[in-house]
C-alpha positions in Angstrom: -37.0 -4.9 5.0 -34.4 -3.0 2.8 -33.5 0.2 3.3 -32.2 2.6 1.6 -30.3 6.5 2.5 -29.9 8.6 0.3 -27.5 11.2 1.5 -27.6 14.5 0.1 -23.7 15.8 0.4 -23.4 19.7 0.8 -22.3 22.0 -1.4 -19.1 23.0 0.8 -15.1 23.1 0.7 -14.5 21.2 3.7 -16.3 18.8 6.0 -15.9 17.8 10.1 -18.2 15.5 12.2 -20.3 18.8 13.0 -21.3 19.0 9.1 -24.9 18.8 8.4 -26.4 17.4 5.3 -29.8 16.4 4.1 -30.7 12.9 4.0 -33.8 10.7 3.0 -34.7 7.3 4.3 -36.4 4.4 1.3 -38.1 1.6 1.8 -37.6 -1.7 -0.2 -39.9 -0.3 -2.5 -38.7 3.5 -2.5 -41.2 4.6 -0.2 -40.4 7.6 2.1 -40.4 6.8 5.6 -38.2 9.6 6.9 -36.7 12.5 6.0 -34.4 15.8 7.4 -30.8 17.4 7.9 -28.9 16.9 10.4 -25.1 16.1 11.6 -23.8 12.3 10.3 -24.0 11.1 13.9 -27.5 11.6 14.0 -28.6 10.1 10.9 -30.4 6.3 10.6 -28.6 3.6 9.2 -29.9 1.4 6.0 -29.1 -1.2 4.3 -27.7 0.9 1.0 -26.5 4.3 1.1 -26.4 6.5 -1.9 -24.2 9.1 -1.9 -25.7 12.6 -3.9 -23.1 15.1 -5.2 -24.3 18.8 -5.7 -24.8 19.2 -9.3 -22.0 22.2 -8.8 -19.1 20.0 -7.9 -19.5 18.4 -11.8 -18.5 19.6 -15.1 -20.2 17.2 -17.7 -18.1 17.0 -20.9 -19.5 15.5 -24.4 -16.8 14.5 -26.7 -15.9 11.4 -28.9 -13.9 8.6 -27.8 -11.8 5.8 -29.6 -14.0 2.5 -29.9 -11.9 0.7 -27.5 -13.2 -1.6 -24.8 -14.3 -0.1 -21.4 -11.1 -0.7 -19.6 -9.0 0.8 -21.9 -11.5 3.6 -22.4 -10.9 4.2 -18.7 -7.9 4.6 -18.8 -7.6 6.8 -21.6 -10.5 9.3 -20.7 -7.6 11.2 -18.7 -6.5 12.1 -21.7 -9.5 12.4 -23.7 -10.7 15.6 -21.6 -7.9 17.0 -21.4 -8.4 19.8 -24.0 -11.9 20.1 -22.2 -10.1 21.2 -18.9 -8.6 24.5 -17.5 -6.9 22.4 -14.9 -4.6 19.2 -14.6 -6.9 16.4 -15.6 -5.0 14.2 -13.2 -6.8 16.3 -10.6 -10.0 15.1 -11.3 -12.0 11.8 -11.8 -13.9 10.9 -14.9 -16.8 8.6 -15.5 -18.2 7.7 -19.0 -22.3 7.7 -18.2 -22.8 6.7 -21.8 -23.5 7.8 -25.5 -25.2 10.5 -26.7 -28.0 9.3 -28.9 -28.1 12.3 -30.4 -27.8 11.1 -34.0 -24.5 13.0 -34.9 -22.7 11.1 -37.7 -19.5 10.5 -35.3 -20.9 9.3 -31.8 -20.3 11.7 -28.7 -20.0 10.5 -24.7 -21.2 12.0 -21.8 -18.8 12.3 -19.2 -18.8 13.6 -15.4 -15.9 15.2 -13.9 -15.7 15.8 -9.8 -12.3 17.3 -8.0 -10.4 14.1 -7.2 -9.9 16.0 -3.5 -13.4 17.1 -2.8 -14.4 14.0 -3.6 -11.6 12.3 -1.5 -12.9 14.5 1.4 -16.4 13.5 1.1 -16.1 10.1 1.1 -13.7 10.4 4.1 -16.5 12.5 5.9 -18.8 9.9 5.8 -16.6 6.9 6.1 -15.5 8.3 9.3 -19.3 7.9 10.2 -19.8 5.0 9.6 -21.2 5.4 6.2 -20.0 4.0 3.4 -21.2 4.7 0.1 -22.6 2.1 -2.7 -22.9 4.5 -5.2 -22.7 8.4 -6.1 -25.1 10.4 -8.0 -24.8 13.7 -9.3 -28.2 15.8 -8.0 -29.4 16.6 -11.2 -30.3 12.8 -12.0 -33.3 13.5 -9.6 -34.9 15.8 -12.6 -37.2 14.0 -15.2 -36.6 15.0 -18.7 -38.7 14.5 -21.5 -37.2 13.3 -25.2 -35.8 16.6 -27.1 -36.5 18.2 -24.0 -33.8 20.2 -21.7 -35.5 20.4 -18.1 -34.6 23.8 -16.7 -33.9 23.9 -12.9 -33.2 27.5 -11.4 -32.4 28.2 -7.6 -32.2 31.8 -6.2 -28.7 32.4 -7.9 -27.3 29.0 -9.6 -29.6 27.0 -12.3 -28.6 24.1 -14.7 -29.9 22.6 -17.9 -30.3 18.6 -18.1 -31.2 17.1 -21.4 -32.3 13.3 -21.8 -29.2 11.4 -22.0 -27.7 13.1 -19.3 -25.5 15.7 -19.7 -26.3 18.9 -17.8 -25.3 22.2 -18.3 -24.4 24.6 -15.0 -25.1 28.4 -15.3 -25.5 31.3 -13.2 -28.7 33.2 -13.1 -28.5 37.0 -13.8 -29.8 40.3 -12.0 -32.4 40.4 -14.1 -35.2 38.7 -16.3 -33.4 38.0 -19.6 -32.1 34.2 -19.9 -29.0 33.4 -18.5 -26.0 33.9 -20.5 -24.6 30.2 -19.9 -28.1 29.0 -21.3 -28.0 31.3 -24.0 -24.6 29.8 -25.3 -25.7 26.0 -24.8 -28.9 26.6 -26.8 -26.8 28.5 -29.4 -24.7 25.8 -29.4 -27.5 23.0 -29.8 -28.4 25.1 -32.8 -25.1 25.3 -34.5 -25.1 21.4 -34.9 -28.8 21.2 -36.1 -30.0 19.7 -32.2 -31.6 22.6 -30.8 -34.2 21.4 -27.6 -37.6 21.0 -28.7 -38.7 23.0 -25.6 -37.3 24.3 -22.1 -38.9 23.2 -19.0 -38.5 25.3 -16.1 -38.6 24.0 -13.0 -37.8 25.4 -9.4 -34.9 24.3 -7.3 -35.0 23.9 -3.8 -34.4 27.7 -3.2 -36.2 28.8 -6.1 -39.6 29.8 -7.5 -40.3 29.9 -10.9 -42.5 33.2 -12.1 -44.9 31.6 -15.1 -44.4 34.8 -17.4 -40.0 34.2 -17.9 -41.5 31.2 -19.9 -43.2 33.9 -22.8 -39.9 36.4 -22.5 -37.4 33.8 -22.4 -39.2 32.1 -25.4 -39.0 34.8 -27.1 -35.2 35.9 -26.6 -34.5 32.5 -27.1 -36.4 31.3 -29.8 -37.0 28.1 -28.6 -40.5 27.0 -26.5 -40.5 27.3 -23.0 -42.7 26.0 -20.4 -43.3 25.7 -16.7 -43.1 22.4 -15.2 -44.8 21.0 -12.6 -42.3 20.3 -9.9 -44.1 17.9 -7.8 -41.7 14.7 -8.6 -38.9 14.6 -5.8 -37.5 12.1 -8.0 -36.6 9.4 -5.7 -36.9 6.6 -8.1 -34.9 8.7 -10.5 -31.8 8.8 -8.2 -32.1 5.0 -7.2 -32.5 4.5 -11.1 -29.2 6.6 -11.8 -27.2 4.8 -8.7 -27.5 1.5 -10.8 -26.5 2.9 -14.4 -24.1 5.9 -13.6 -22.6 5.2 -10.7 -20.0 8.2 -9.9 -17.5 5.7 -7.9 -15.3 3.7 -10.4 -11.6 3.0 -10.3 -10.0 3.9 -7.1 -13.3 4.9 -5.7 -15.1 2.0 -6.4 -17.8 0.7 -3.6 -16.9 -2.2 -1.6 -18.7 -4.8 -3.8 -15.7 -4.1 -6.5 -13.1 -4.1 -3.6 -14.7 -7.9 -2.3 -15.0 -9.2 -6.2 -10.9 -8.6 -6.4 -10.5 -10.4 -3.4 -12.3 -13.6 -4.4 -10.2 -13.2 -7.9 -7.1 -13.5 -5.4 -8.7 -16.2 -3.4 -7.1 -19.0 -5.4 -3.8 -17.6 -5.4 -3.7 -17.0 -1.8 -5.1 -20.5 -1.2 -1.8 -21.7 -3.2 0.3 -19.5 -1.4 -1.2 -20.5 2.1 -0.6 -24.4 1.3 3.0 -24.0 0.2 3.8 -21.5 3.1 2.4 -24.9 5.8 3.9 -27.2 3.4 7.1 -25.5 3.9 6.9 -25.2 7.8 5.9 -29.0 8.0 9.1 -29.6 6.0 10.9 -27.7 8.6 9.4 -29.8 11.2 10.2 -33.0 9.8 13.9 -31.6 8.9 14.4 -30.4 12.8 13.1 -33.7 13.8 15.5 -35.9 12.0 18.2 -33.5 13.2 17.3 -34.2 16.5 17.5 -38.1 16.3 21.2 -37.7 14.5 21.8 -36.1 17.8 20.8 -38.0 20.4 22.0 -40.9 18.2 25.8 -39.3 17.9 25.6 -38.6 21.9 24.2 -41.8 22.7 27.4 -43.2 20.8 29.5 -41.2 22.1 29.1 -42.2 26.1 28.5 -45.4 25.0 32.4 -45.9 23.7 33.2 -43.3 26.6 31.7 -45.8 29.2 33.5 -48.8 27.4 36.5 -47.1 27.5 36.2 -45.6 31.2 34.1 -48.5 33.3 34.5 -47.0 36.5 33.2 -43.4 35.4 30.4 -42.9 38.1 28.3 -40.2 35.9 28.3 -38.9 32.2 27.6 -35.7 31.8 29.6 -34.4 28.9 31.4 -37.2 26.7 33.6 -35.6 24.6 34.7 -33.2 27.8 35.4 -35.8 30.2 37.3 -38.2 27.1 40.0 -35.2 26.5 40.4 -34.8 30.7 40.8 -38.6 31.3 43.2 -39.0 28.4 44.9 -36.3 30.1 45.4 -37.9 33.4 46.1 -41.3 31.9 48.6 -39.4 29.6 50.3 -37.8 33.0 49.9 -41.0 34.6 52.4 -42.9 32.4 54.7 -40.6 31.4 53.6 -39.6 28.4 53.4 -35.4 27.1 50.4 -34.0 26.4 49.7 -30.7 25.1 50.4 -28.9 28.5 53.4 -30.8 28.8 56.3 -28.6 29.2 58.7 -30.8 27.5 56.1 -30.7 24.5 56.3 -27.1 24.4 60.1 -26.8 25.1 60.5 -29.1 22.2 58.3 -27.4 19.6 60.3 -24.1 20.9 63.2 -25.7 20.0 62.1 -26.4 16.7 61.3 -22.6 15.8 64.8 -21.7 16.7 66.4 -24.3 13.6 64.6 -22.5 11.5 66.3 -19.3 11.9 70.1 -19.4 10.5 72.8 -19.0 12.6 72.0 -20.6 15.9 71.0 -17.8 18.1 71.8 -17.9 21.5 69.4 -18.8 24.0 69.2 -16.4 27.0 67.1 -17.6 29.1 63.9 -21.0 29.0 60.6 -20.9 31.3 58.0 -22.8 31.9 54.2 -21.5 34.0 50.7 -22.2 34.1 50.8 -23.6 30.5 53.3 -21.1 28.9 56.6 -21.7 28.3 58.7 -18.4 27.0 62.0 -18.4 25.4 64.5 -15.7 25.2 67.1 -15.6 22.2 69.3 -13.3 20.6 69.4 -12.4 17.7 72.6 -10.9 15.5 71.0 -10.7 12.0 67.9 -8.6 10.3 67.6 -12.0 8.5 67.5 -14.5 12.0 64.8 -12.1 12.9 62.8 -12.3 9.8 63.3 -16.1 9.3 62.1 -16.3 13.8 58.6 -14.5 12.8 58.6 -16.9 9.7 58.6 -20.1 11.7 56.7 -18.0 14.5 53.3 -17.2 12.2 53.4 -20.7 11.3 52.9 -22.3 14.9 49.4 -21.7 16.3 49.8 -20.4 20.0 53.2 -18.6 19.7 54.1 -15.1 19.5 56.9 -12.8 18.8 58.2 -9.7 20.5 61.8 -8.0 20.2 63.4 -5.2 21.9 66.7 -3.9 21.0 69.6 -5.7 22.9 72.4 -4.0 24.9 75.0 -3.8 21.6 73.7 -2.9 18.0 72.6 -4.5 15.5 71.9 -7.1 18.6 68.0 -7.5 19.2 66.3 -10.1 21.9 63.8 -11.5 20.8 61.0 -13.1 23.4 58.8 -16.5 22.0 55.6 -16.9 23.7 53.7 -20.7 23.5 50.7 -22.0 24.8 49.5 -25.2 25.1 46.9 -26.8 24.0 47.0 -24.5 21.0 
């Protein structure tokens, strides 16, 4: 069986998990089954849960707006009410809950305004709870009204006015008998554009009682007919009713039914983007795979020509390593120089030293662990420039000079490694 809450959210500034707040448990067919106040964490859970905002946390606006379709209404009623506001309009969210049907020659909305924090806060408070909200209703949708009739509901100090298409009126009740000023100027109002109410139906609030002689005095001062209603509807099915017409929670409040219908409008783009995103990684795959083969292939190769080359090689480890180290040893074996040969390096030392005009004399020739260093001296600015010339040009070798023992004299040191 379906159930439904309908959750009655206080009339207070802030909210924590110790917050009480009315509630009313439905059946599938709006029975009541239970009913009482009490802190979130205490309160039954149901199938639907209908949010109700205190009539006082909405101003309802009536005013015309461009015949536009309802998204781009939307997002223009921001700046439809803003002339209707003492605040920033961004502050606050706006929901068209329809037309008139007043029969005024240019057609009029009703719209509902609610603090976009309160709200916010609200919906947090419950959501924290573990209850999350299908819909939100203001509390004055529980109040039948009657065509051409404004149904009057007054609580000890607060009252409002709710005519048949919706749009309520919020007033404060004075010290004594006479009709509230705000209802005074609403009715005033109705009359100046030719819709006064047929009649005034006062009923009592939650807090309220309703004495049957304000309905001759109030009739009187103001000139409209006033009666006392019944009160006896607690106007469940009236609230259920507005949850599916007026629904408070649009735009960035919307319930999660609107949050799940955007998903399943993404679903076929995130399907795409999931079958490219494995198409690519099975690309990579394949790609690393091939690479892989190339490899093996090119080592394979390569100890195969090592092994044809060096039969009596016992074990092959690295190919290319142990190619360079053998041709080495054969290279030392017959004679011939290799790139630690000192005669190599004397030789390419030699070399530098042409390149540098003059002839410089040599001072002094070594050869250690790899590095052979020549000493030369040089008698010329220009024998020195020419030396680091040749110098940058030969990977390995370096240059240092130091002043020699008789100016403009300077030795100069070259530095070569092998295998450079």
């Amino acid at each position: 069986m379906a159930l439904t809450l309908l959750l009655f959210i206080p009339d207070l500034p802030r909210f924590d998990p110790a917050t009480s707040a009315r509630w009313t448990l439905l059946d599938a067919g709006a029975a009541l089954l239970r009913e009482g106040e009490a802190p979130l964490s205490a309160l039954p859970h149901a199938d639907r849960v209908v949010a109700v905002a205190p009539v006082n946390r909405l101003l309802f606006i009536e005013t015309a707006l461009p015949p536009v379709s309802p998204a781009k209404r939307n997002a223009l009623l921001r700046y439809a009410i803003e002339d209707k506001l003492t605040i920033d309009p961004s502050t606050v969210h706006a929901v068209v809950l329809g037309r008139t049907g007043d029969g005024e020659a240019t057609p009029r909305h009703v719209i509902a305004a609610i603090d976009r924090s309160w709200l916010s806060a609200a919906l947090a408070w419950m959501t924290q709870a573990g209850f999350i909200a299908d819909s939100l209703v203001s509390s004055a949708s529980a109040v039948s009204v009657g065509s051409g009739e404004w149904a009057v509901v007054l609580d000890a100090q607060h009252g409002f006015a709710r005519r048949a298409d919706g749009f309520v009126y919020n007033f404060d009740l004075g010290a004594g008998r006479e009709p509230p000023f705000g209802l005074v100027l609403a009715v005033n109002e109705a009359r100046n554009r030719q819709l006064p109410p047929a009649s005034l139906v006062l009923q009592p609030g939650d807090n309220g009682t309703v004495d049957a002689s304000l309905a001759a005095e109030w009739s009187k001062a103001l000139q409209v007919p006033v009666k006392i209603g019944a009160g006896s509807d607690n106007g469940y099915h009236a609230l259920l009713a507005e949850s599916r017409s007026a629904n408070l929670l649009s735009g960035e409040f919307a319930p999660r039914a609107a949050g799940s219908t955007r998903l399943a409008m993404l679903r076929p783009a995130l399907t795409v983007l999931a079958l490219i995103a494995c198409a690519q990684f099975a690309f990579t795959l394949i790609d690393n795979a091939r690479l892989q083969r190339e490899r093996q292939a090119l080592e394979s190769e390569m100890a195969r020509i090592f092994k044809q080359a060096f039969p009596a090689a016992q074990a092959i480890v690295d190919a290319p390593l142990q190619m360079r180290r053998n041709l080495a040893q054969l290279k030392l074996e017959r004679g011939l120089a290799g790139d630690g040969d000192a005669r190599t390096l004397i030789g390419q030392l030699t070399q530098l030293l042409k390149a540098v005009p003059g002839s410089p004399a040599v001072a002094g020739l070594q050869f250690r662990d790899g590095v052979a260093t020549l000493d030369a001296v040089l008698d010329a600015p220009a024998q020195q420039a020419a030396l680091q010339r040749a110098v940058n040009a030969l990977p390995g070798a370096s240059l240092t000079t130091q002043p020699g023992s008789q100016a403009p004299a300077v030795l100069a040191r070259i530095t070569l490694k092998a295998g450079s």
